[in-house]
C-alpha positions in Angstrom: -28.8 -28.6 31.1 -26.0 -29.7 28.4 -25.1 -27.7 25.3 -23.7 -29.4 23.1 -21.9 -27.9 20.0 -21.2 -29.6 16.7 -17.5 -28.8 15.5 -18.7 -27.4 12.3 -20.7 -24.6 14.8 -17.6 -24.1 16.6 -15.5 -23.6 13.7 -18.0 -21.2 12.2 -18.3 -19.4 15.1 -14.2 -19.3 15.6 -14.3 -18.2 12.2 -17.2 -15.5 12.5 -15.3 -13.8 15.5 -11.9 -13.5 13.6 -13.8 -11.6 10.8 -15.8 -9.3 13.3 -12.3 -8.6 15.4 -10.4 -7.9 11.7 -13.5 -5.6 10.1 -13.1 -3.7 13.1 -9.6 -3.2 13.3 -9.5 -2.6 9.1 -11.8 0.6 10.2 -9.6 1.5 13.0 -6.3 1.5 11.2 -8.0 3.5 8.0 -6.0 6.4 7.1 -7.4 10.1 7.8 -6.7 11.8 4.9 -7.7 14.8 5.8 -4.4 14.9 7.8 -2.1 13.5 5.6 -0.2 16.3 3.0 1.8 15.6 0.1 -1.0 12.9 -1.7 -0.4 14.4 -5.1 2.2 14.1 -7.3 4.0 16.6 -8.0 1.8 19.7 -7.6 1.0 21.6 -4.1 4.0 20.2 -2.6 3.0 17.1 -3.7 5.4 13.9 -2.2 4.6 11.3 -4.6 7.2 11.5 -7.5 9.8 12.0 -5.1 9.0 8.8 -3.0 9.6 6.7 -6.0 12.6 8.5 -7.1 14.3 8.0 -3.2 13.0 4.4 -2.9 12.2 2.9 -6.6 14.8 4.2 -8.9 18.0 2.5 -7.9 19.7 -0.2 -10.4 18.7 -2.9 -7.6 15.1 -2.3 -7.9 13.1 -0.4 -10.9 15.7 1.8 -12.5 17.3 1.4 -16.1 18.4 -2.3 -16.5 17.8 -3.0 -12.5 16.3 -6.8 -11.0 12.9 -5.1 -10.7 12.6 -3.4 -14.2 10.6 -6.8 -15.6 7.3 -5.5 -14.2 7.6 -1.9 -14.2 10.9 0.3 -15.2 10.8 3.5 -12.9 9.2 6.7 -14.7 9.2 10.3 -13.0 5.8 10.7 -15.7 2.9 10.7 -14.1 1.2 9.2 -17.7 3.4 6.1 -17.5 3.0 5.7 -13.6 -0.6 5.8 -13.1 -1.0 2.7 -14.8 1.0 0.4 -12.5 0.4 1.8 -9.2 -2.7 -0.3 -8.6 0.3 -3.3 -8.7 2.5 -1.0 -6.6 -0.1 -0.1 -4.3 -0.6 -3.5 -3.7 2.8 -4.4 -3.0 3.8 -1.5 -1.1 1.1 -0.9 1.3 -1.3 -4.2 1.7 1.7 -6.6 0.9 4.6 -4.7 2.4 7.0 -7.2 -0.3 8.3 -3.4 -1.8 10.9 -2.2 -1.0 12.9 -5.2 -0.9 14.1 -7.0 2.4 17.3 -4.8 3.2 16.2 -1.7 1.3 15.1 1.4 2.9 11.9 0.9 4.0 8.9 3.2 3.4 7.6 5.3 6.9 4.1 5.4 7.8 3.9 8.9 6.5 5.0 8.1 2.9 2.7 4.9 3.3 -0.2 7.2 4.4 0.5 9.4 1.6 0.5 6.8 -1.0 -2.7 5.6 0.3 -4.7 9.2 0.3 -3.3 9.4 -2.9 -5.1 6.4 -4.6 -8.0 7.6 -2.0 -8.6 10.9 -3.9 -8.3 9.6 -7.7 -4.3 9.6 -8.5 -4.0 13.9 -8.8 -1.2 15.0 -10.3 
């Protein structure tokens, strides 16, 4: 008995498999937040603010007048932050383009913390 597959069935099922082994991973690699500290701001010994002040705020990325200040200028207010960190977020943790090549890169701590922080609703 010969099975013979078409190469659209082969590709789909190529393509099936890659989803299946990345959903699975995606749920593997999810942050327990439960065991992160520091995913607030500023209160409860919050880790946030200072983050972005240590990695954001120099004159080569988001500070007054620096390269990066075009799509956000660095703010130490939580009003003005909130805003843009769905575009940080982004860039920091899922793209990994922030910081810039040869800047200080971000730990997987702080990167844990900035996710349970957009997990649990931005708390200041």
């Amino acid at each position: 008995m010969h099975i013979h597959f078409s190469i659209k069935t082969v590709v789909a099922l190529l393509f099936l498999g890659f989803f299946i082994i990345n959903a699975c991973k995606k749920d593997d690699d999810k942050v327990d937040c439960s065991k992160v500290t520091g995913a607030t701001f500023i209160s409860n010994s919050g880790k946030i603010q200072t983050i972005l002040a240590n990695n954001c705020s120099s004159i080569t990325c988001h500070g007054a007048g620096g390269d990066g200040t075009q799509p956000w200028t660095f703010t130490t207010e939580y009003d003005s932050l909130v805003p843009h960190f769905d575009h940080m977020y982004e860039a920091v943790v899922i793209e990994k383009v922030m910081p810039r090549p040869g800047s200080p890169q971000l730990t997987q701590e702080e990167l844990d913390v900035f996710e349970c922080w957009k997990q649990a609703g931005f708390p200041e």
